[in-house]
C-alpha positions as CSV (number, residue, x, y, z in Angstrom):
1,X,-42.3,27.1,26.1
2,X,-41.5,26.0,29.9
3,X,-38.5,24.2,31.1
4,X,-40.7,20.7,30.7
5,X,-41.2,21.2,26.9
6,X,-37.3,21.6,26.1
7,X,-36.9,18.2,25.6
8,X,-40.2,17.1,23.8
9,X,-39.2,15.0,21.3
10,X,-35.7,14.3,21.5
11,X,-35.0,11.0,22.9
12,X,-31.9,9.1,24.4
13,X,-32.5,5.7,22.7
14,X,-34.3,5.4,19.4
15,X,-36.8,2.4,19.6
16,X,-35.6,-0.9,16.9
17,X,-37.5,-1.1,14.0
18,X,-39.9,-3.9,13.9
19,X,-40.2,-5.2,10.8
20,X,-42.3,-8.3,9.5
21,X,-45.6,-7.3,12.0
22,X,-48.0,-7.1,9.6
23,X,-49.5,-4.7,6.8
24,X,-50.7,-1.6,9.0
25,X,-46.9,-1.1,10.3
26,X,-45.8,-0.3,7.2
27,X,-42.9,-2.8,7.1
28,X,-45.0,-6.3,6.8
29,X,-44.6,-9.1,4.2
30,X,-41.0,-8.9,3.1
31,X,-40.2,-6.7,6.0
32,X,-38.4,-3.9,4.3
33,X,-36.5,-6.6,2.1
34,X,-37.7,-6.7,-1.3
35,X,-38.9,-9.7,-3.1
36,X,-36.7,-12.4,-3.9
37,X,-33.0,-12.5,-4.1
38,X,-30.2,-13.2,-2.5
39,X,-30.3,-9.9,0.0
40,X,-34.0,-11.5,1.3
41,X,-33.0,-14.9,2.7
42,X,-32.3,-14.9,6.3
43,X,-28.4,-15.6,7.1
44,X,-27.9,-14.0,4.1
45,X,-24.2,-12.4,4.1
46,X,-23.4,-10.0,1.9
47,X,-21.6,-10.9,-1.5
48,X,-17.5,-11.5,-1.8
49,X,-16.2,-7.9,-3.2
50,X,-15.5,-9.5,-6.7
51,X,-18.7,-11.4,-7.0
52,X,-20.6,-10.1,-9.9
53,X,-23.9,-11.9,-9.3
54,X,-23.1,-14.7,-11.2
55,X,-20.9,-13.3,-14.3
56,X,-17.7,-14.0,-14.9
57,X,-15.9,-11.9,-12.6
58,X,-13.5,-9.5,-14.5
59,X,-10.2,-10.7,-12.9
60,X,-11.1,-13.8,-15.1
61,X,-11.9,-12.2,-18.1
62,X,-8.9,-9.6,-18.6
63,X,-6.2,-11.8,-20.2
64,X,-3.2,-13.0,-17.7
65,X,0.4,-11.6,-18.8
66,X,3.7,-11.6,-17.3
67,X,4.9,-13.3,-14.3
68,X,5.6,-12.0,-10.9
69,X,8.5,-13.5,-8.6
70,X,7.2,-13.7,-5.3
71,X,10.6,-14.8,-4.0
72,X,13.0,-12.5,-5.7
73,X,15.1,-10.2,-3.7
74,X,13.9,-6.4,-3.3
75,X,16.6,-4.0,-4.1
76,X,16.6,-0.7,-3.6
77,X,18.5,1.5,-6.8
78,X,20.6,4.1,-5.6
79,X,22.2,6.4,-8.2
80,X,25.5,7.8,-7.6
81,X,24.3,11.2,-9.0
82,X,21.9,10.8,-5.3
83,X,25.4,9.9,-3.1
84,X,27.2,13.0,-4.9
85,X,24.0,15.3,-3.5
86,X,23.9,13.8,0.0
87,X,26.7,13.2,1.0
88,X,30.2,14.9,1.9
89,X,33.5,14.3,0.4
90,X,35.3,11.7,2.8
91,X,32.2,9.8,4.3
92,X,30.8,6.1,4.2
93,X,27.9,5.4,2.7
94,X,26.1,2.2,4.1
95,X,22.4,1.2,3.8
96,X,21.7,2.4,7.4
97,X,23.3,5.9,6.5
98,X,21.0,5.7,2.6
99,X,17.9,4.8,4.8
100,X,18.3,7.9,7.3
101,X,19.0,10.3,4.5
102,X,15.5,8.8,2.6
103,X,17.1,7.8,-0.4
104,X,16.4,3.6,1.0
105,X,13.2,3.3,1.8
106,X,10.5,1.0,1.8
107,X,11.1,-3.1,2.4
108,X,14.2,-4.3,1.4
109,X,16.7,-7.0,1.5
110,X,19.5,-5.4,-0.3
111,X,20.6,-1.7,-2.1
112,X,22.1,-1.7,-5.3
113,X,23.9,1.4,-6.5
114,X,23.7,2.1,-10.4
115,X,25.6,4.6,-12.6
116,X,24.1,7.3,-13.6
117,X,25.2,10.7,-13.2
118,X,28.8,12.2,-12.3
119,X,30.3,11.2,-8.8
120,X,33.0,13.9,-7.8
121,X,33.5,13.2,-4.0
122,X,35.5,10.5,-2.5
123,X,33.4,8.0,-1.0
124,X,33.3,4.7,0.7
125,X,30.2,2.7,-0.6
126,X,28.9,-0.4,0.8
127,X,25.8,-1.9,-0.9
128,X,25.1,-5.7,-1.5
129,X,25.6,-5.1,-5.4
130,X,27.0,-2.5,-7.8
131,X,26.8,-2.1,-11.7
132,X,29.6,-1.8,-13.4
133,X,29.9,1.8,-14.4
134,X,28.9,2.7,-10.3
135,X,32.0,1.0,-9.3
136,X,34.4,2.5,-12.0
137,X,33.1,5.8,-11.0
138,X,32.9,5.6,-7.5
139,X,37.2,4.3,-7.8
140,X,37.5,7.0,-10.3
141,X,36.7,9.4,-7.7
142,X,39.3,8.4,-5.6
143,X,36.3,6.0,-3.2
144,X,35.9,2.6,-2.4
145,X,33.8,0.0,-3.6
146,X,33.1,-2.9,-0.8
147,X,29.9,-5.2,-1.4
148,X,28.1,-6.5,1.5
């Protein structure tokens, strides 16, 4: 081997496939395409992702439950069992000061702190709603209450 045979055989661009030129190519008649079908017309795009060739595509055939609110406000649930963990005794608890400690996250348009757990610390909450056994335990503590 010399330096003119290094590169024998490897080439820069590799020449289109010409398909539809006749039996002795190898790719004639259908050109590579099958016979028949939707795949073997020209413009031919391929198939919407839930088309099923014809049957009834299964988002039609499971049965439809429920109902989804697309307009209904998304609140985040807060615990207070989470503020008593994260928070020190004496501090204010907001939904910018929830969403830098992780315990907001996600798209919202409100935060909602629920009752469960023990609240020992003395805390200001603000949140656009509370339940009622959050706000009796966060005044219990000796906190605040204030909704947004």
């Amino acid at each position: 081997m010399d330096l003119k045979e290094v590169h024998k055989g490897i080439h820069r661009r590799r020449p289109k496939k010409r398909v539809g030129r006749g039996p002795g190519s190898g790719h004639g008649k259908t050109a590579s395409r099958g016979s028949k079908g939707q795949k073997s017309r020209s413009g031919a795009e391929k198939p919407h992702r839930l088309y099923e060739g014809g049957q009834m595509k299964t988002a039609r055939r499971i049965p439809k439950r429920g109902f989804t609110n697309r307009w209904a406000d998304h609140l985040v649930v807060v615990n207070v069992r989470e503020l008593n963990s994260c928070f020190k005794d004496g501090d204010t608890v907001d939904p910018q000061a929830l969403r830098d400690r992780g315990l907001a996250t996600g798209r919202t348009d409100g935060v909602k702190i629920l009752g469960d757990g023990e609240l020992t610390k003395k805390l200001t909450v603000k949140a656009h709603k509370f339940s009622a056994s959050a706000r009796t335990k966060i005044t219990e503590a000796g906190g605040t209450a204030e909704t947004l």
